[in-house]
N, C-alpha and C positions, 0 to 999 in steps of 0.2 A: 130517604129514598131519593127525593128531588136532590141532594148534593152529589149524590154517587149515579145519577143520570139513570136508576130504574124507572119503569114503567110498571107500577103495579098489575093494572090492567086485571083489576080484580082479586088479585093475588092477596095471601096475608103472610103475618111477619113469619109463619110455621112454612109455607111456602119455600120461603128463604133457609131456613135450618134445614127440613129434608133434601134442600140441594146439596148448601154445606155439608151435613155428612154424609152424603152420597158422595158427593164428591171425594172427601177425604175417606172413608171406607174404600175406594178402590185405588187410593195411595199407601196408606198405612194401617199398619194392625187395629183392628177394634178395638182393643184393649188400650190402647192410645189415643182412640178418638173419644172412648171414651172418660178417661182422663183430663183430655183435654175439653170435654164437655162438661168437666162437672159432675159426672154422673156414677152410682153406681154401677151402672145396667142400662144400655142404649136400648131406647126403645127400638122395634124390629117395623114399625112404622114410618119410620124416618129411614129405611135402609130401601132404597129404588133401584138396588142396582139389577140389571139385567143377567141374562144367563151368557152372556159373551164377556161381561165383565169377571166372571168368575173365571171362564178356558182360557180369557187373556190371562190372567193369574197363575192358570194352573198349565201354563206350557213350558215350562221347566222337567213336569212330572214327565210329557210324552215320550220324551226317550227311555223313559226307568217302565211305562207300559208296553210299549213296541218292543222292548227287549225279553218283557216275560213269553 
């Protein structure tokens, strides 16, 4: 952490991974993060993302609702 200039500030190494894949969950497939995690199955503990991170996602759909 002191070469990459974090500040724990209490924080732990799990800290760090719920961001990582929060972060990447609202880039790419889950199926990919998890993949690329090693896992078979992401824990849903490690997923933070908010409810604006989904409608950012799903604004593609609003034309296919506003039309019904």
């Amino acid at each position: 952490m002191r070469r990459a200039g974090i500040e724990l500030n209490g924080r732990t190494q799990y800290s760090l991974r719920h961001t990582f894949y929060t972060e990447m969950l609202k880039r790419i497939p889950e199926k990919d993060v998890k993949k690329m995690a090693g896992h078979w199955a992401l824990r849903k503990e490690y997923d933070h993302r908010q409810v604006v991170d989904f409608l950012r996602n799903a604004q593609p759909m609003n034309e296919i609702v506003n039309s019904l």
